[in-house]
C-alpha positions in Angstrom: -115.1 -136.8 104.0 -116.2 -133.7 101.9 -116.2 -130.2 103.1 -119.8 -130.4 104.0 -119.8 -133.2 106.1 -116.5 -132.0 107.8 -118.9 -128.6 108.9 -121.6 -130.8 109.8 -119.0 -132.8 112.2 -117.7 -129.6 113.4 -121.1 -128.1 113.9 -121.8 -131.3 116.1 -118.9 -130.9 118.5 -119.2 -127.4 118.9 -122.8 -128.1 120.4 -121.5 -130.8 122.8 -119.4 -128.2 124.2 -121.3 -125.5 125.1 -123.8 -128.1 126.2 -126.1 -127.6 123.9 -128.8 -129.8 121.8 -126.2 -132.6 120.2 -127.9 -132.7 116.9 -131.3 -131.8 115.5 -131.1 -135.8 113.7 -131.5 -137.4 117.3 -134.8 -138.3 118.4 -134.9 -137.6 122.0 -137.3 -140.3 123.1 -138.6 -139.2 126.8 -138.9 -141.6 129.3 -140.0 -139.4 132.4 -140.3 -135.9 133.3 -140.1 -133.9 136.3 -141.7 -130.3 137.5 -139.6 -128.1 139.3 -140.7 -127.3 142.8 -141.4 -123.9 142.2 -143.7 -125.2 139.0 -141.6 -122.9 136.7 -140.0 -125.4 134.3 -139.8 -128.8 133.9 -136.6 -131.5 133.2 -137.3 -134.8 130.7 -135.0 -137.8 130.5 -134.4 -138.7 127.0 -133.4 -141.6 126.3 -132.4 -141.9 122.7 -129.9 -138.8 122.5 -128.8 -138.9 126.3 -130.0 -135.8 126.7 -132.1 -133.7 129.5 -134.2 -130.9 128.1 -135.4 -128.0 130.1 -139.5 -126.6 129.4 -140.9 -123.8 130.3 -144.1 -124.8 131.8 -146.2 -121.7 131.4 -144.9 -120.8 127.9 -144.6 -123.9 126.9 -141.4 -123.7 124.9 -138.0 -125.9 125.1 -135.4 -123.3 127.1 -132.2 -125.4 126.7 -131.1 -128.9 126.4 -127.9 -131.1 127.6 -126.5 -134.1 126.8 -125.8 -135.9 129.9 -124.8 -140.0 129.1 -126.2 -143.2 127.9 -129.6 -143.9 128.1 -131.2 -141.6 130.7 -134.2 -143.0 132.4 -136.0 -141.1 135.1 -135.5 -137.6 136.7 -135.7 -135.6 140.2 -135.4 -132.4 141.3 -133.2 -131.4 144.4 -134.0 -127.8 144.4 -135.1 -125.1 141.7 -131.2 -124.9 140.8 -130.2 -128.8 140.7 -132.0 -131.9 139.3 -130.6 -135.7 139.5 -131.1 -137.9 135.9 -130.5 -141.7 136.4 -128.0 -143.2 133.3 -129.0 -146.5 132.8 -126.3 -147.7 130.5 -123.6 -145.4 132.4 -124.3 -146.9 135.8 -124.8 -143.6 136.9 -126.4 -140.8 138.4 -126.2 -137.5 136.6 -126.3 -134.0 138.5 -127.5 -131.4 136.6 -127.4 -127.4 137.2 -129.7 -125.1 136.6 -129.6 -121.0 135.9 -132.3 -119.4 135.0 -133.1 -121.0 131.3 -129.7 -122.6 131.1 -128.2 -126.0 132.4 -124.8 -127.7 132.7 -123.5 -131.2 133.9 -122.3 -130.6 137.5 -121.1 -134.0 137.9 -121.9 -138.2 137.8 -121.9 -140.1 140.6 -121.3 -143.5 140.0 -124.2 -145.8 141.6 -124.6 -149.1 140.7 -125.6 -151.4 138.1 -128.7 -150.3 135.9 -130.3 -147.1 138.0 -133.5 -146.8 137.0 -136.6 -145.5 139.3 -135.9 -142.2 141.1 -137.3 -141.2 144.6 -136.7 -138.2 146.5 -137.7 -137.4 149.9 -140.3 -134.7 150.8 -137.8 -133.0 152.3 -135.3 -133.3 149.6 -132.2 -134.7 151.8 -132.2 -138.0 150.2 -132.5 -139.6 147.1 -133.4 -143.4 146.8 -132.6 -145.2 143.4 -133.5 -148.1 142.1 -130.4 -150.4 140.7 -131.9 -153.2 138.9 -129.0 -155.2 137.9 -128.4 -155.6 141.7 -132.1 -156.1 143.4 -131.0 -153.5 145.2 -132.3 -149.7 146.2 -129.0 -146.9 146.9 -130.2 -144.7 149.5 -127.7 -141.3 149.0 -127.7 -138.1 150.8 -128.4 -135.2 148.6 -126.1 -132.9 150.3 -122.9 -135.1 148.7 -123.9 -135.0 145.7 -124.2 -131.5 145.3 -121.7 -130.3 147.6 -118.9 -128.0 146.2 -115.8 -129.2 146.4 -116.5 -132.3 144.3 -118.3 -129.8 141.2 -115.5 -130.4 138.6 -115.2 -134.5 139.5 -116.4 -136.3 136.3 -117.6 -139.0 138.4 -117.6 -139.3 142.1 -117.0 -142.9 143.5 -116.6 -142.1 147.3 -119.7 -140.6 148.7 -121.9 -141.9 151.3 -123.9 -144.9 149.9 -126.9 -147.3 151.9 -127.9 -149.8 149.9 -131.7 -151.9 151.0 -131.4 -155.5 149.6 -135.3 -156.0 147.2 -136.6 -158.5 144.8 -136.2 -159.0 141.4 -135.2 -156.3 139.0 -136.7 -153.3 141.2 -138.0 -150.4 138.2 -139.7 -148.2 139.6 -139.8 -146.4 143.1 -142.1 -143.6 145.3 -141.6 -142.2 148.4 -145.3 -141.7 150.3 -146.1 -137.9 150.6 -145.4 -137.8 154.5 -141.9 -139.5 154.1 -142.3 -142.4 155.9 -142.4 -145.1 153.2 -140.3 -146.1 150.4 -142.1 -148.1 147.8 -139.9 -150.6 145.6 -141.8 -152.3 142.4 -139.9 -154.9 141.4 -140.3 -156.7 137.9 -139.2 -160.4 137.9 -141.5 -161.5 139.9 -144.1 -158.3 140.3 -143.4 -157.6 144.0 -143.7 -154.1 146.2 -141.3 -153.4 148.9 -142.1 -151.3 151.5 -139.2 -149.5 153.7 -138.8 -147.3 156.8 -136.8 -144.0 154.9 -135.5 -143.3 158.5 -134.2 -146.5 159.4 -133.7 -148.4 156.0 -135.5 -151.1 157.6 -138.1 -153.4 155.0 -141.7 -153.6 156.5 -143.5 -155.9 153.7 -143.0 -157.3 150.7 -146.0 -158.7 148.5 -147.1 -159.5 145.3 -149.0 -158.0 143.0 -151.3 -160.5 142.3 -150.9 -164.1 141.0 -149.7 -163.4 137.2 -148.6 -159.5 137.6 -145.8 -158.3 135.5 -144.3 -154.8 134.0 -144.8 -152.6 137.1 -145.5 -149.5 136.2 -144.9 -145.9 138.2 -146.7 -145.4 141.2 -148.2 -142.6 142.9 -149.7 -142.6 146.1 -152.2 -140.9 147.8 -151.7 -137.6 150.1 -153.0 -138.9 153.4 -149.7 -141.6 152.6 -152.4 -144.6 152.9 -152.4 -146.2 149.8 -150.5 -146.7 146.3 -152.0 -146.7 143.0 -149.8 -149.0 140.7 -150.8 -150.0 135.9 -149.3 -153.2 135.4 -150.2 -156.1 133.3 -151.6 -159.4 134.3 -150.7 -162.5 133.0 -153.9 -165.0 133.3 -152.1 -168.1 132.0 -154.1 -169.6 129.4 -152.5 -170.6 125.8 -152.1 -167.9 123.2 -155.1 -168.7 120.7 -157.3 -166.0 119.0 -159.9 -167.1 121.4 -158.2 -166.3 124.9 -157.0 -162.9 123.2 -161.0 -162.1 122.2 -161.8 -162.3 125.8 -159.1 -161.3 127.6 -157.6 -164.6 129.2 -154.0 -163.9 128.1 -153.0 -160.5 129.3 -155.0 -158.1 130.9 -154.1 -154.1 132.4 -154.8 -153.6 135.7 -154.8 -151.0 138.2 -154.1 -152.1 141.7 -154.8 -150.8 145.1 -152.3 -151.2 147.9 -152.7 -150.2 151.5 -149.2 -148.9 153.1 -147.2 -149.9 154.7 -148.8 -153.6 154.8 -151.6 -155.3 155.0 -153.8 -158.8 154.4 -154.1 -160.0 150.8 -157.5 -159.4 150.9 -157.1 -155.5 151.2 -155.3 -155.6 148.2 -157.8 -154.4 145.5 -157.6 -154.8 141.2 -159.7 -152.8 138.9 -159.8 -154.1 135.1 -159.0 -151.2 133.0 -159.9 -152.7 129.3 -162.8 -153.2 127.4 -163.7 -156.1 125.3 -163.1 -155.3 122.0 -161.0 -152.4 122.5 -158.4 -152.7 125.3 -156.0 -150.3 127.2 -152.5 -152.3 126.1 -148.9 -151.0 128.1 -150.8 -149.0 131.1 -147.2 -146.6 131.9 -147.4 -144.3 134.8 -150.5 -142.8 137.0 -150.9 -139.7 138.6 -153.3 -139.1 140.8 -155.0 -134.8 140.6 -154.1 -132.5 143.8 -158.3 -132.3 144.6 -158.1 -136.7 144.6 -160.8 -136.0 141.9 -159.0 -137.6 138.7 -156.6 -140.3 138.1 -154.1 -140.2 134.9 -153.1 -143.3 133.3 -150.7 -143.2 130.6 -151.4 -146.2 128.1 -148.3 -146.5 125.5 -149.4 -149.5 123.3 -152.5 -148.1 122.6 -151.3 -144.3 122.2 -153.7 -143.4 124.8 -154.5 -141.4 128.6 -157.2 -142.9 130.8 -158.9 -140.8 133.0 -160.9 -141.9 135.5 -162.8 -140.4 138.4 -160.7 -141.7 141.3 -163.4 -141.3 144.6 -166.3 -143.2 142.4 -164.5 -146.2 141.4 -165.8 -149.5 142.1 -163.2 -151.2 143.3 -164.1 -155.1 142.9 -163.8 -157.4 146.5 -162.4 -160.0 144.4 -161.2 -160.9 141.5 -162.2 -158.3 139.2 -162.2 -160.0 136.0 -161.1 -159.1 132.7 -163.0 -156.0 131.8 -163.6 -152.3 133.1 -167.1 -152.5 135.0 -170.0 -151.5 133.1 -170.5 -148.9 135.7 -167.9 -147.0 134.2 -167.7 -147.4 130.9 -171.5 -146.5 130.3 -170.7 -143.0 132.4 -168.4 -140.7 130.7 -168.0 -138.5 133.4 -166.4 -141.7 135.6 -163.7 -142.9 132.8 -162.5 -141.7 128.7 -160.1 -142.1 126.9 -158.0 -139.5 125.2 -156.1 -140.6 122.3 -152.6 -139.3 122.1 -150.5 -141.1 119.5 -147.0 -142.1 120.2 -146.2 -143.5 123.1 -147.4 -142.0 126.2 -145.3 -143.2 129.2 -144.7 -140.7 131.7 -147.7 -138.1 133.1 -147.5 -135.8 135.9 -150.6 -133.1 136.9 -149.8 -129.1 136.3 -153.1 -128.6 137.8 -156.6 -130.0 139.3 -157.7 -130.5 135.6 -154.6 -130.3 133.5 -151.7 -133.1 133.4 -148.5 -132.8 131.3 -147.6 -136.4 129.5 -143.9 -137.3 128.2 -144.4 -139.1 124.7 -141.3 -141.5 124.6 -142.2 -142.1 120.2 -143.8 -138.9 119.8 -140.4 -137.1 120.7 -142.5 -134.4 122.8 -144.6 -133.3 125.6 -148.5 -133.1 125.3 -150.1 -130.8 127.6 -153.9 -132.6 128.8 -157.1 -130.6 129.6 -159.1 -133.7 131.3 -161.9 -131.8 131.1 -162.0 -130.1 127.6 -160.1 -133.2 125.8 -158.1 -130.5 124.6 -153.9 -131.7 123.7 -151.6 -129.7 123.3 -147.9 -130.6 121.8 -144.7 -129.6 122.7 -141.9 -131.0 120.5 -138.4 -132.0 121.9 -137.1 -132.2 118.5 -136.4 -135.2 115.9 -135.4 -135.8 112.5 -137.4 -135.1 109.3 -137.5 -138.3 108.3 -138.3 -141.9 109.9 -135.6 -144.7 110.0 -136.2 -148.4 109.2 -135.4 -149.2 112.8 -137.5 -146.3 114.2 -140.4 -147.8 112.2 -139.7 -150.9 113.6 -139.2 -149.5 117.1 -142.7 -147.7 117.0 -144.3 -151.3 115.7 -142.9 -152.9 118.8 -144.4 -151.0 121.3 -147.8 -150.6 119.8 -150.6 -152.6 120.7 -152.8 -152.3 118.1 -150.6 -155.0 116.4 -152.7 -157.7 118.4 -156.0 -158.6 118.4 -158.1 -156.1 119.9 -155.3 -153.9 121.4 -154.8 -156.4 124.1 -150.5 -156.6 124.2 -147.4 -155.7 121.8 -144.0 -157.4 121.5 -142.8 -154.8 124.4 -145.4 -156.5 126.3 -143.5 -159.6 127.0 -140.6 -158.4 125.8 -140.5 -155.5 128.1 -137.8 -152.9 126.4 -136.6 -155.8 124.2 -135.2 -157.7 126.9 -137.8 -160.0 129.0 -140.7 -159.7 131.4 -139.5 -162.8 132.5 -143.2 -164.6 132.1 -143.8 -167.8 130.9 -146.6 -168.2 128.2 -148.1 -171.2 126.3 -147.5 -169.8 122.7 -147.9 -172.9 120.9 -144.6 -172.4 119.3 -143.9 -175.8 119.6 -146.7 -177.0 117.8 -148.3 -178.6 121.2 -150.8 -177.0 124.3 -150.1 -177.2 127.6 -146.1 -176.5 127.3 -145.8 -172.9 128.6 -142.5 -171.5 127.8 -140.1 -168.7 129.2 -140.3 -165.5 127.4 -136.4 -164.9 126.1 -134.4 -162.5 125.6 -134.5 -159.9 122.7 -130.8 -158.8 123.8 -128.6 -159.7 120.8 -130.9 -161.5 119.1 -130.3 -160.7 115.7 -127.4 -162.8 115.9 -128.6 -165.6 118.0 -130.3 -167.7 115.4 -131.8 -170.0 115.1 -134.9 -168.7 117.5 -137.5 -170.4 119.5 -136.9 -172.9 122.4 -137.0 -175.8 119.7 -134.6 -174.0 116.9 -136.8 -174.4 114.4 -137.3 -170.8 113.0 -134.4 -170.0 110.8 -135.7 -166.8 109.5 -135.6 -163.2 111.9 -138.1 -161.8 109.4 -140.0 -165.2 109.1 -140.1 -165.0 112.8 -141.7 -162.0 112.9 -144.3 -162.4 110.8 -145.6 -165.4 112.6 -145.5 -163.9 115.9 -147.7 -160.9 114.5 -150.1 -163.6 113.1 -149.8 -166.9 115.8 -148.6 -165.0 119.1 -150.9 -161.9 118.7 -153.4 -162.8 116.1 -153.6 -159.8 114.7 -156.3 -158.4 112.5 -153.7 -156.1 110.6 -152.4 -156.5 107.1 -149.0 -157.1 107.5 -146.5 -155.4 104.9 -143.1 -156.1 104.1 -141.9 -152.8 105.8 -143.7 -153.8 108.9 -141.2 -157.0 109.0 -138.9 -155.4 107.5 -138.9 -152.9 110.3 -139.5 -155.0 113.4 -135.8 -157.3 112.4 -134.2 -153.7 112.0 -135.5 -152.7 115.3 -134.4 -156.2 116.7 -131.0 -155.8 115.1 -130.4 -152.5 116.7 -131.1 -154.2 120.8 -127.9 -155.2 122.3 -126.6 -156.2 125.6 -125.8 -152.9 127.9 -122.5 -153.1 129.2 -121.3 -155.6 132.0 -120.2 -154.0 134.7 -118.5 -157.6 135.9 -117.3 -158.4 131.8 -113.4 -157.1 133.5 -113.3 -158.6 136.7 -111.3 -161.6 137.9 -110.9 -163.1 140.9 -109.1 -167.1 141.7 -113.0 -168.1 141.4 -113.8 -166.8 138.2 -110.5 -168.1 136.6 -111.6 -171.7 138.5 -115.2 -171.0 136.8 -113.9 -170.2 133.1 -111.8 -173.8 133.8 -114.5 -175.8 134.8 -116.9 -174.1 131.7 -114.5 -174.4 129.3 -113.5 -177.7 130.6 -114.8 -180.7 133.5 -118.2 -179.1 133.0 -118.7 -179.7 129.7 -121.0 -176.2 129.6 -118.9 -174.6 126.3 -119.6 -178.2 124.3 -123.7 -176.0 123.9 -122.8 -172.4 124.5 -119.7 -171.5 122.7 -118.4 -168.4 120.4 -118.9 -164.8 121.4 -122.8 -165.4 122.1 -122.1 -168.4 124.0 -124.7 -170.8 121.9 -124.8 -172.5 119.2 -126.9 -173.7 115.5 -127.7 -177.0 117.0 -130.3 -178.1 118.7 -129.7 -181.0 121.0 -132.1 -183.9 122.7 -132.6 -184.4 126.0 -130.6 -181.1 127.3 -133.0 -180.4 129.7 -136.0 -183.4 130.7 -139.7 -182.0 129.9 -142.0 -185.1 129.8 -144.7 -182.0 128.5 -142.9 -181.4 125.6 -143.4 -183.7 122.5 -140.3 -182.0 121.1 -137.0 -183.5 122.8 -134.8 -181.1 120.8 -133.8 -177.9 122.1 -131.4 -174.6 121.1 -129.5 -173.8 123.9 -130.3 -170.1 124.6 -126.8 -167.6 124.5 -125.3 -167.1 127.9 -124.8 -163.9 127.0 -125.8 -161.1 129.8 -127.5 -164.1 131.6 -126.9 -162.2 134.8 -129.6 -160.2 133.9 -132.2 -162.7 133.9 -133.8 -163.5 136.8 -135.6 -167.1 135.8 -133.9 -169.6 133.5 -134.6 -172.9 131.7 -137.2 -172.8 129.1 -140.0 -173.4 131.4 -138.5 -170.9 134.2 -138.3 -172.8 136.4 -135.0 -172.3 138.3 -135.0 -168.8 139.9 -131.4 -168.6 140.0 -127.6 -169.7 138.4 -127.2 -172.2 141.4 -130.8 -173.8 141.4 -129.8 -174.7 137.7 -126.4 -176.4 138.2 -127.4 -178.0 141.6 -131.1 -179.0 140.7 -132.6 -178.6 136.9 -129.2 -178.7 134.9 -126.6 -180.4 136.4 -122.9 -180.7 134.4 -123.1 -184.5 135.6 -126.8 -184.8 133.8 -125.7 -183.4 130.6 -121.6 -183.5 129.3 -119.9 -183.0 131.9 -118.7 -184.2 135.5 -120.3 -183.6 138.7 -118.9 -180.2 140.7 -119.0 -179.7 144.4 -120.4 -176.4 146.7 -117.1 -174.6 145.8 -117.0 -175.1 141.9 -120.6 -174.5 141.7 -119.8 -171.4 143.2 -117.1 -170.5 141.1 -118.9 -171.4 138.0 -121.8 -169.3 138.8 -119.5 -166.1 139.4 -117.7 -167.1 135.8 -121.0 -166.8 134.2 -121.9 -163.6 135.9 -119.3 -162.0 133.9 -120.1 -163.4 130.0 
């Protein structure tokens, strides 16, 4: 190491420990942001440098920032002086102090697996956050996690913890503005929960809609009525240039839903794209303090909406694949303010102004809805772009299929899965929908596909850019080149199970390893294999009886398995679709199926 990059080392851990910015390299990627409740400042959650960063709001200006753990994904604030940060990858929640301009890392509390979605009640005494490697919502009381005699723990494992049983992956949360309900969106499938805050007790659950997937965040009205929620739709046709033209592959929706409950009928949909140009990746909505203006934040196709919330049309029905005409002929009632990046996040400062957190545009954009007027605010980022960063920015953007409809992110929602099942034609056939995988480790999962048959990563992304989203794009080697970088950089998060053992996990590693036959498919440190093999799993649809067993790797973060999804858990495969006595192996009983199961959860 020479003398200069010895400084530059030196330089780096000095700044970590007076909790300051940990290099000017990172890119700080936001994910969400939060204003204060005195409207002075505001707190981001950035993702790639695991940092928080604290803005003044009126000037405008970055006041100090603080690295707090692995991926940070959405923010709350307690009071003026304290603010919560959810650390995805750290299984954490992050307490942050605040004086004045400057902040510091009171302490972690140790949550669950995957936090995610933050949710604070009005009244500030408890926090509600989304775990989704558990399907499960921790309900904490504020006043432990800020209380003073833990201050100097580096994470606190003993507190006071409720936890509400959900669906599927729950992502994002809100509490209604009266602090009665808790609203869970869950991902896999698209469902919203609804709670009693005071008694933890669930009052509905319902879908959003037959084909609803990538839940956005929420906001919900002030009279507490009803919740405002982007998502995407899948509408279940194959994946051919046609269906993309007119929308009968994926459409971006917003939907309407009464609280607490209510018939499926009073659930409403508006269409949000346009033919020809649609709205891909709708983020986050915020609704204005007058009710005069919604926000939506559309990442994939760098955009905000803004619509005029008290004049929209909301359809009886279905609403079908477009915006009305009513609304896209009248300016006034809905534009579209292009933003570049990726807009995720958007809160209002204001009845006309909203502040936007621009995960690729490593800053905040300030909004004037009615002036069109945006103005930056930059978090910091390097002076130059990496090859995976390139690749990063071409996986999230839309405009990469035809007509703006989706991007990769879109089924493969943060390069893991939506967990959707779509008719790609990979396989050379229609009719043979298949389960969107994961993007986890896939660099060194190869051969991809359900059928094995693509050998190339590069290869493979080309022809998803041309046959999966029919793009209109010229497609550069750098663009490839990127997208595999990108891929090459997504790996599993950390199992919070990988260390445990118990007599039933050493009885499940046995039987895998052994009676079951499982490790004869899924073997090495990926647990897969090169080969394809026939009649794994029995599809009369599919005119291709060969199949690449998909790695086992972090399996216990999917929630549908097979290639046609059809099993919704570990046990319906074993005891129904994929049984060891079916395949290689011998038949288990209740107990070893059991055990397997709980071996599996920890790979």
């Amino acid at each position: 190491m020479n003398w200069k990059s010895l400084l530059k080392l030196l330089a780096v851990i000095l700044a970590v420990s007076l909790n300051e910015c940990p290099a000017e390299e990172a890119h700080r990627s936001p994910l969400a942001l939060a204003i204060s409740p005195d409207g002075t400042v505001l707190m981001t959650a950035n993702q790639s440098s695991g940092t928080v960063t604290l803005v003044d709001v009126t000037g405008q200006r970055v006041l100090s920032e603080l690295p707090v753990g692995r991926h940070p994904f959405d923010v709350v604030w307690v009071s003026d002086s304290f603010a919560l940060v959810s650390l995805l990858h750290d299984d954490a929640v992050a307490v942050v102090k605040r004086d004045g301009s400057a902040i510091s890392l009171f302490k972690k509390f140790a949550v669950g697996d995957e936090p995610s979605g933050l949710a604070m009640l009005p009244d500030r005494s408890r926090v509600f956050v989304a775990l989704g490697g558990e399907d499960q919502v921790a309900a904490i009381q504020v006043e432990a996690l800020i209380s003073a005699d833990s201050r100097h723990e580096e994470v606190a494992q003993d507190r006071p913890v409720s936890r509400i049983d959900v669906g599927g992956i729950p992502r994002t949360l809100a509490v209604s503005p009266d602090g009665r309900w808790l609203v869970t969106f869950c991902s896999v499938p698209c469902e919203a929960f609804v709670h009693d805050t005071a008694t933890l007790n669930q009052i509905s659950a319902r879908k959003i809609f037959d084909g609803g997937f990538n839940p956005g965040k929420p906001v919900i009205t002030a009279d507490s009525q009803l919740v405002l929620l982007p998502s995407a739709i899948n509408r279940a046709f194959s994946v051919t240039a046609g269906m993309i033209d007119i929308g009968w592959v994926i459409d971006n929706r917003l939907t309407k839903l009464p609280l607490p409950d209510g018939e499926p009928g009073d659930q409403k949909q508006l269409g949000l794209d346009i033919r020809g140009k649609a709205v891909g990746d709708a983020n986050a909505v915020a609704l204005s303090p007058d009710g005069k203006y919604i926000a939506v934040t559309c990442g994939g196709t760098h955009e905000l909406l803004v619509l005029e919330y008290p004049s929209i049309p909301w359809p009886s029905g279905d609403p079908g694949d477009f915006l009305p005409e009513v609304l896209r002929k009248d300016p006034s009632r809905y534009r579209r303010i292009p933003l570049g990046g990726r807009p995720v996040d958007v809160q209002f400062l204001d009845q006309r102004r909203v502040i936007v957190a621009n995960h690729l545009g490593d800053s905040l954009q300030v909004v004037d809805l009615e002036a069109d007027q945006v103005e930056n605010i930059s978090l910091g980022a390097p002076a130059e772009i990496s090859l995976v960063r390139r690749g990063e920015i071409a996986f999230y953007d839309a405009n990469w299929s035809m007509h703006s409809w989706f991007s990769c992110h879109t089924c493969h929602t943060d390069g893991h899965t939506s967990g959707q099942v779509f008719d790609t034609r990979n396989d050379r056939t229609y009719g043979t929908p298949k389960l969107i995988p994961t993007l986890r480790g896939v660099a060194e999962t190869g051969p991809w596909t359900w059928h094995g048959w693509q050998t190339d990563l590069k290869d493979a992304m080309r022809r998803s850019l041309i046959e999966s989203m029919s793009t209109e794009r010229e497609i550069a080697d750098e663009d490839v080149a990127g997208l595999a970088a990108y891929l090459s950089s997504v790996s599993h998060p950390e199992n919070p199970r990988a260390n445990h053992d118990s007599p039933a996990i050493t009885l499940g590693r046995q039987l895998f390893e052994g009676r079951a036959g499982c490790v004869q498919c899924h073997s090495g440190n990926n647990f897969t294999t090169h080969e394809t093999f026939d009649g794994a799993v029995i599809d009369p649809k599919d005119a291709n009886k060969l199949y690449n067993p998909p790695s086992l790797r972090g399996v216990s973060a999917r929630r549908r398995f097979l290639h046609t999804g059809k099993a919704r858990s570990l046990e319906q495969v074993l005891k129904q679709y994929h049984r060891p006595e079916d395949v290689v192996g011998e038949a288990l009983n209740d107990e070893e199926v059991t055990a397997l199961v709980e071996y599996l959860k920890t790979l």
